[in-house]
C-alpha positions in Angstrom: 0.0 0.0 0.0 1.5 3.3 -0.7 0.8 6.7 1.2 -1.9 9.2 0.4 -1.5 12.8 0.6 -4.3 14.4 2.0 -4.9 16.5 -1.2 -5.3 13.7 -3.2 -7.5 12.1 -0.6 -9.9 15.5 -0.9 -9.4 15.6 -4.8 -10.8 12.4 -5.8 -13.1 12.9 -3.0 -14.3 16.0 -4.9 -14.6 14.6 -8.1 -16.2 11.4 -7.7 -19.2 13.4 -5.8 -19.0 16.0 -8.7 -19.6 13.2 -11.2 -22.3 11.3 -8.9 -24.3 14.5 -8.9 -23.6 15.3 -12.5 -24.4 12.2 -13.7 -27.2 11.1 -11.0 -29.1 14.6 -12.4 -29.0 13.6 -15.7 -30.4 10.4 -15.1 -33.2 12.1 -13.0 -33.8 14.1 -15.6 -34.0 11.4 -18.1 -36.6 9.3 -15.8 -38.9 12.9 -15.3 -39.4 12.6 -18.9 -41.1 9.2 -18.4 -42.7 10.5 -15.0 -40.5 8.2 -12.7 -38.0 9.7 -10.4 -35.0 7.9 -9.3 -36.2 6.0 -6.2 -38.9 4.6 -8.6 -36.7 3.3 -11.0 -34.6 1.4 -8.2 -37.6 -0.3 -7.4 -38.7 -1.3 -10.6 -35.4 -2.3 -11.5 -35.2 -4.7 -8.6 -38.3 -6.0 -9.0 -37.6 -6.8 -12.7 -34.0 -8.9 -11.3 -36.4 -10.3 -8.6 -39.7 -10.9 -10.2 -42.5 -11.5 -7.8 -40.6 -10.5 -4.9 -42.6 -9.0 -1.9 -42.3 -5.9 0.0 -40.6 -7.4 2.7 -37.9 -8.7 0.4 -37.6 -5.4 -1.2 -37.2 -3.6 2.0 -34.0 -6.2 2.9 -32.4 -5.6 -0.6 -32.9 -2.2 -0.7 -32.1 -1.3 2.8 -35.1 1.4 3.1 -38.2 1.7 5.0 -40.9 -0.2 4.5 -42.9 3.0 4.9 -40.8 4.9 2.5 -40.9 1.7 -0.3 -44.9 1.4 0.7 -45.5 4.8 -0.7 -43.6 4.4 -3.9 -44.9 0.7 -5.0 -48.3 2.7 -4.3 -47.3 5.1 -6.9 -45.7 2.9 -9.4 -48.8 0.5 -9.1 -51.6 3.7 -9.4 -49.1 5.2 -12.7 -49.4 1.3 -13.9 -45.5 0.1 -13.3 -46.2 -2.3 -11.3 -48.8 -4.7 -10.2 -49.3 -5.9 -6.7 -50.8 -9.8 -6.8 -51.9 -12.3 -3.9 -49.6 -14.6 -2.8 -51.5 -17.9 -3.3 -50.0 -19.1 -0.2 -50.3 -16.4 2.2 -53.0 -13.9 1.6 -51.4 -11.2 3.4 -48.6 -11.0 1.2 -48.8 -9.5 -1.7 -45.9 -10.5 -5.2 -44.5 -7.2 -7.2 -44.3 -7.3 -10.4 -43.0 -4.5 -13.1 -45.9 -4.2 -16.1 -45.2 -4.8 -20.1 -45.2 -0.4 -19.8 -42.6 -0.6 -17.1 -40.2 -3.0 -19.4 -40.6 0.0 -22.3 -39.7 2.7 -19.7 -37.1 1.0 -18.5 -35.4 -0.4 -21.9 -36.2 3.3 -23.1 -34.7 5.4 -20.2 -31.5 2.5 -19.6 -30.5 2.8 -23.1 -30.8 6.8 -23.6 -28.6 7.0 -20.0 -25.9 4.6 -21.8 -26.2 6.5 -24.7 -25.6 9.8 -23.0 -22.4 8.0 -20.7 -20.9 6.7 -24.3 -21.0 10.5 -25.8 -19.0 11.3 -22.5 -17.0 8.7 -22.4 -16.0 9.3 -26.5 -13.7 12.1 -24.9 -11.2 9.3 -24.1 -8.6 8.2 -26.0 -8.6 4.3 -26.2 -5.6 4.2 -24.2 -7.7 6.7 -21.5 -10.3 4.5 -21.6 -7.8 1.5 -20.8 -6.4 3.2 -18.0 -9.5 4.3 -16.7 -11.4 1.1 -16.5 -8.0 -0.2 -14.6 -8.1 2.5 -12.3 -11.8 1.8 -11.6 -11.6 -1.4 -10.9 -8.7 -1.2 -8.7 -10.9 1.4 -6.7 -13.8 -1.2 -6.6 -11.8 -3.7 -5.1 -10.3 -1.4 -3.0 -13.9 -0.4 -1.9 -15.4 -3.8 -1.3 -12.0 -5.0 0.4 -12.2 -1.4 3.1 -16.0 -2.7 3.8 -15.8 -5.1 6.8 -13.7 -2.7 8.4 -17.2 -0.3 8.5 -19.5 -2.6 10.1 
């Protein structure tokens, strides 16, 4: 492991934050356009990996409030993203899944976003892009292997 210098601590700091907000606003603004913010599309995506997953489920994955998730499946199921059915088993639960309008949305707004991410990325140099995808996945690994020490 080599040393750090605080600058370069607060430098990638700043620009990793920088390019969440840059690029989390342009997805945003790419889901409005549908009528589906970003928490939405979380859940829907999620519910399309984990078809006919309950709320429960959802709340464990997702690591939010039931109350918070509550509302939103409330929304996506009155806008007609998602339908709540039964469980045949247990009446009290009820199975999530994303509609044949959600799948559309989703493609739609998934493929404009990686669209938009290849004209930025199209400022790279194929060497750039080489050495960026190393250094992101060293920073990755470096992520998931700082982890434990968190909890």
């Amino acid at each position: 492991m080599s040393a750090v210098l605080p600058e370069q601590v607060e430098q990638v700091g700043f620009y990793l934050r920088k390019i969440f907000r840059c690029l989390d606003r342009d997805l945003a603004f790419l889901l409005s356009q549908e009528g589906l913010t970003l928490p939405q599309m979380i859940v829907l995506r999620q519910v399309q990996v984990q078809n006919d997953t309950t709320l429960a489920e959802l709340t464990e994955k997702l690591q939010w409030a039931a109350s918070t998730l509550s509302g939103i499946i409330k929304r996506l199921e009155r806008d007609g993203f998602l339908r709540r059915q039964p469980d045949p088993t247990d009446l009290r639960v009820y199975r999530l899944q994303i509609t044949d309008k959600a799948k559309v949305v989703l493609k739609k707004t998934c493929a404009a976003y990686s669209d938009h991410l290849a004209c930025i990325l199209s400022h790279f140099s194929v060497e750039d892009m080489t050495v960026l995808l190393s250094s992101l996945q060293t920073l990755w690994q470096a992520v998931q292997r700082e982890q434990p020490r968190r909890n």
